[in-house]
N, C-alpha and C positions, 0 to 999 in steps of 0.2 A: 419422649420423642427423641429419636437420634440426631444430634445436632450435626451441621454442616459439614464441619471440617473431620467428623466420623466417618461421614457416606462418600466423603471424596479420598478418603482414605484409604478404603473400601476399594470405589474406583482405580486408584493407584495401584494397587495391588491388581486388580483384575487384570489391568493394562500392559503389565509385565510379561503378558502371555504375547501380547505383538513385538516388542521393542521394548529396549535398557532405557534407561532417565535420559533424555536429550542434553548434551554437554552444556555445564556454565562455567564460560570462562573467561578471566580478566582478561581485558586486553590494555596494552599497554600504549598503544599508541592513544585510545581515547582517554587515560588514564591522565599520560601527559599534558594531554592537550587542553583539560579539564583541572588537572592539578584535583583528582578525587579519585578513588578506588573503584573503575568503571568494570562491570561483570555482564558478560551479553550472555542471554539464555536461550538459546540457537537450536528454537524451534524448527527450523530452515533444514535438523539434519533427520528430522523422524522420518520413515520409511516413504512418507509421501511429499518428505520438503514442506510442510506446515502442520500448526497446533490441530487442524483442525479434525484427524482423525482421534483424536482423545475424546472429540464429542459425540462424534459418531457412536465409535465403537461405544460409549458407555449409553447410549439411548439406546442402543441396539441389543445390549446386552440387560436392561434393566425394561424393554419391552418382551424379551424370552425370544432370541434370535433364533432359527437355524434353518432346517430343509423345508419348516413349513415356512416359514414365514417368509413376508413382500414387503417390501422395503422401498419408498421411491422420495425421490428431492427435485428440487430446482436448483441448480448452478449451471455456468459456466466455468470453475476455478476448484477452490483447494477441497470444497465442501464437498463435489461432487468426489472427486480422489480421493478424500477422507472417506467416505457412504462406501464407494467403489471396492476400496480395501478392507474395508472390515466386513462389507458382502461375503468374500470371497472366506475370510478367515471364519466368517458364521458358519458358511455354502448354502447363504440365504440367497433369495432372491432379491434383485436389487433392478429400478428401474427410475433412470436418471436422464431425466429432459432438462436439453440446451436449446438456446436460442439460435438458431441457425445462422446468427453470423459469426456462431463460435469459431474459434480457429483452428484447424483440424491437429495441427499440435496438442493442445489442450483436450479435445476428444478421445487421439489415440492412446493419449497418456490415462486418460481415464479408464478406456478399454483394458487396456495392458494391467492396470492395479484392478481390476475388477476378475480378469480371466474370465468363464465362460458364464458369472457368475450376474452378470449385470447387461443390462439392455437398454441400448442410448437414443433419446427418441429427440430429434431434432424439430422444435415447433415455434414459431411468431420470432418476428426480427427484433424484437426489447424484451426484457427480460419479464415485466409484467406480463407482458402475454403467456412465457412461457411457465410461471409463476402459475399463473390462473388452472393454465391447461393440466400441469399437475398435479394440484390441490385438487381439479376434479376427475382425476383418474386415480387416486387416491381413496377420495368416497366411493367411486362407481365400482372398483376392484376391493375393496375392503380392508386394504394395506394401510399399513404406517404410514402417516408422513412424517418424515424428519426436517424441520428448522434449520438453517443453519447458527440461529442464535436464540429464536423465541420461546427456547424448550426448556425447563426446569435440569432434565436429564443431560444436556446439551451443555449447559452452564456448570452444571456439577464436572462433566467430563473436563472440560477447560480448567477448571481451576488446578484441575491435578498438575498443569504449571508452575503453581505459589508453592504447593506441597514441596515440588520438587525443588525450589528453588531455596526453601528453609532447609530443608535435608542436607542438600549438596550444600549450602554455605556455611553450613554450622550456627549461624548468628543471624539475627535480626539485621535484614538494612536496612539503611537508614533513606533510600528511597527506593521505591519500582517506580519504572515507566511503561507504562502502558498502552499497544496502540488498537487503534478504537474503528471499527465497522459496523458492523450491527451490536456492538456490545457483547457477544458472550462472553467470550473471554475478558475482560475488564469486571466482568459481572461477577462471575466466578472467581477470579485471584483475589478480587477488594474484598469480596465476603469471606474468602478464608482467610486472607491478612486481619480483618478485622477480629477473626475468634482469637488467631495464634500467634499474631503482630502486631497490634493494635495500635504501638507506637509508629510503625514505619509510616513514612508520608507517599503518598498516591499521585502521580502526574500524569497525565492521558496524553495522547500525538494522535489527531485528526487530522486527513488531508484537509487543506483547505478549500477545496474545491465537494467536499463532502462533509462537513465541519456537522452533523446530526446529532451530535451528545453535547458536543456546547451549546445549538442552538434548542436547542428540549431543555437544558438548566437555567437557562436563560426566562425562556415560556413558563416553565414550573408544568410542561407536558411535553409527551413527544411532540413534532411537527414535524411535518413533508420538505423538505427542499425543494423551492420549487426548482430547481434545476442543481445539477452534479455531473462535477468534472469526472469522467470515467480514468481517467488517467490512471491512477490508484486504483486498480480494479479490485485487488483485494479488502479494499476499505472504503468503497466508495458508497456510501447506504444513502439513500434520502431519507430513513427515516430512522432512528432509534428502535430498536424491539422494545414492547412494551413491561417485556418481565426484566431482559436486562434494565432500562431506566428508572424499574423500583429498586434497583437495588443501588443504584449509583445517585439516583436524586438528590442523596448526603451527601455529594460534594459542589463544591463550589465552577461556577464556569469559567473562575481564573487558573481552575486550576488543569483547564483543556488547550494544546495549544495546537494552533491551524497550521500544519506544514505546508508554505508552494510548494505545486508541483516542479517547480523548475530547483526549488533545493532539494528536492528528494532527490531530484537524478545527480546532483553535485555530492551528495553523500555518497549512493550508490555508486559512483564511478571511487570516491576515496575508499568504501568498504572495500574496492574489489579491486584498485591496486594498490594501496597499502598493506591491507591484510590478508589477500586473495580471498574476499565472504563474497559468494553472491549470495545479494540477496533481492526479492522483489519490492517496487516502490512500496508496497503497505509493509513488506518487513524491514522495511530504512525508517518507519515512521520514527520509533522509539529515537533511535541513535539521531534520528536529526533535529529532533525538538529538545534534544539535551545544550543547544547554544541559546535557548530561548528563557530556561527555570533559571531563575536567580541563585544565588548563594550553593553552588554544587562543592565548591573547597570542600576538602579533606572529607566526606562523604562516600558510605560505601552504597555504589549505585548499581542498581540491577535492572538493564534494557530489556525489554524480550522482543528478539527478532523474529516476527514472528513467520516468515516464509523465506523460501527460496528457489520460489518458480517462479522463474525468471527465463521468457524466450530470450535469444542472444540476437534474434532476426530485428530486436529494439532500440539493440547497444547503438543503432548510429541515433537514434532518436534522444537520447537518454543523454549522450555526448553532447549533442546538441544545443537541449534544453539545458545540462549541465552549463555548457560553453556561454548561454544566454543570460542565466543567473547572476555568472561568473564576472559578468561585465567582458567577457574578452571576445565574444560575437557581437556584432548589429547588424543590423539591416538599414539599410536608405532605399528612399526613392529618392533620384536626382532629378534635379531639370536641365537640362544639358542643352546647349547649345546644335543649330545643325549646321555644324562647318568643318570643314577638314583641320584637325589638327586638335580638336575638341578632348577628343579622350586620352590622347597625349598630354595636354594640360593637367587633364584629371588624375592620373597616372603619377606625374610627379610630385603631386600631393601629399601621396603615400608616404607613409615611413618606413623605414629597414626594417621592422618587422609587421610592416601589415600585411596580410595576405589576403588577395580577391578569392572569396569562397565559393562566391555565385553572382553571374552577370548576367541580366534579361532584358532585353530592350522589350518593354512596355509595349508602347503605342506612339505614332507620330501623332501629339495633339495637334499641332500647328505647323505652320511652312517651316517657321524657323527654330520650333524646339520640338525636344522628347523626353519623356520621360526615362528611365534605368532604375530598375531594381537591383541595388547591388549587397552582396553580403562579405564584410570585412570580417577576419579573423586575427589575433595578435595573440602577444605574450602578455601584456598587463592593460589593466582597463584604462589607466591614464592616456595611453596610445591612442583612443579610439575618441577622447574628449580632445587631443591635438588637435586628431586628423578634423572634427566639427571645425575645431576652430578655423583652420587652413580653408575648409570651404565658405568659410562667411568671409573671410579675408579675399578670398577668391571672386565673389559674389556668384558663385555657383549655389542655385538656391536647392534644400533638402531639406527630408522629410526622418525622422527616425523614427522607424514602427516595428520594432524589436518586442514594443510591449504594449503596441496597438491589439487588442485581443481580433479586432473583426480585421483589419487589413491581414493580420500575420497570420489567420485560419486560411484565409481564400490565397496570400499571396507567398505567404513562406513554407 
């Protein structure tokens, strides 16, 4: 029987027909910063901006693609642009349902890598819905479905990552980092590191808001989330695939780490003006969970970033959230006095570099106060612990719900 790291080799070779090996390369700024030999594997530049057309393309190719063949998925993101593009490279037919609160960005970018080759059928506002609807136009039409992780073919594709990343490095490293959604790709690099690395050590980056591979090592089974931050859309899974978690159940769940959403966007804004990478919050996973693994000195480490669809319509959100993490935003509610001269007081408060972000007068609860939503921005976080102080010295009474999760959905 042809062992693993044959058939993705195999693969490798076939995939040469779309696209060169995706660049890995040191960088030096994380290199420094880590005091380790840090290597990013910049998934982010294959023709769709993610890993994810290596899966496609080789389920597609390993089910007998072409003019006969129908082809259909569920996504909204990199899965469907991966299916989209290698449609078009089979001149298969391809028929790819989104959930209609997709963003038509994401849509027309799917069209465009598919050419006349794919047909987008917009159904149910969650994804489960649209899930369902294609899995049964699937049977009723007699086509493919393609996984975007629970497919043996799928995982084989992905792994031609690890391939590449022994190739191009010449040597064994001495870690990968891994980042984690439904697992294919985790599935696939760990089982070909284990034939042809077996020394290299393995670290995963979950968002934490979708954390489904620690929480399934933990159970000793998959499990559902019961709720998941979409934030991380490309990694945001509730649940583990059930063939990636056979293969990963050998590891330990110390050895998955949960990224916040609010330090992804603090990396993402470092990737992209340090080094000019965009990338998208599930391809910052890697490089962000690298401040979390212990002992990295002098270690030759290999990230894989694994996307770089990234709308820009985000960057203020991303800034934001970054600015939030960062300690150098907050939010207050104030209770403010109602007399002339009040918010003059308040004002002087301030320090030379606070700056008002955003001012909302609330609500008059009572004759003589009100409320103010205000939003402070500065250069260092110590600023923002002053200005607290200043207001209890003040006896101006506040509230700080920066990391109130229910006031700051409805009120920031």
């Amino acid at each position: 029987m042809e062992n693993f790291a044959a058939s993705v080799r195999q693969a490798e070779l076939a995939l040469r027909d779309l696209f060169e090996p995706t660049p890995l390369q040191k960088n030096d700024h994380l290199s420094a910063k880590y005091g380790a030999e840090i290597w990013l594997k910049r998934e982010d530049l294959t023709p769709v901006r993610s890993y994810k057309l290596r899966g496609a393309f080789n389920a597609m190719r390993k089910i007998g693609a072409g003019a006969q063949g129908h082809f259909v998925c569920a996504s909204a993101g990199n899965h469907a642009q991966g299916m989209a593009f290698a449609c078009r490279h089979f001149g298969a037919k391809g028929t790819i349902f989104m959930p209609v609160t997709t963003p038509k960005q994401k849509i027309d970018k799917t069209r465009i890598f598919g050419g006349g080759a794919v047909e987008i059928v917009l159904t149910g506002d969650y994804f489960d819905q649209t899930l369902a609807a294609a899995q049964e136009f699937a049977r009723t039409e007699g086509a493919a479905f393609l996984s975007p992780f629970d497919d043996p073919d799928i995982i084989e594709g992905q792994a031609t990552v690890g391939l590449e990343i022994l190739t191009q490095l010449g040597v064994a490293p001495d870690l990968v980092v891994l980042p984690v959604g439904g697992g294919g790709l985790s599935a696939g690099v760990t089982r070909l590191l284990g034939e042809l690395s077996p020394a290299t050590q393995i670290e995963f980056a979950e968002p934490e808001g979708g954390a489904s591979l620690r929480e399934a090592l933990v159970a000793g089974a998959p499990v559902t989330l019961p709720s998941v931050d979409t934030f991380v859309d490309g990694a945001a899974v509730a649940r583990i695939g059930a063939l990636p978690f056979d293969a990963l159940r050998r590891f330990s769940a110390c050895q998955v780490h949960a990224a916040p959403e609010d330090r992804i966007c603090a990396t993402m804004l470092e990737m992209l003006n340090i080094e000019g990478i965009v990338l998208e919050p599930a391809g910052a996973l890697a490089v962000d969970v690298l401040r979390d693994i212990p002992d990295l000195a002098g270690k030759r480490i290999v990230c894989v970033c694994s996307g770089g669809n990234f709308d820009f319509e985000r960057l203020p959100e991303v800034k934001e959230r970054a600015q939030r993490f960062s300690g150098l935003k907050r939010y207050f509610i104030l209770r403010m006095p109602q007399r002339p001269g009040a918010l003059r007081d308040f004002l002087q408060l301030l320090g030379p570099e606070d700056d008002i972000a955003r001012f909302e007068y609330l609500k008059k609860s009572a004759r003589n106060f009100g409320s103010i939503l205000i939003g402070i921005e500065t250069t260092r976080p110590e600023n923002l612990d002053l200005l607290r102080d200043r207001l209890d010295e003040a006896g101006i009474k506040h509230r700080d719900i920066t990391r109130d999760p229910v006031l700051a959905e409805f009120l920031i």
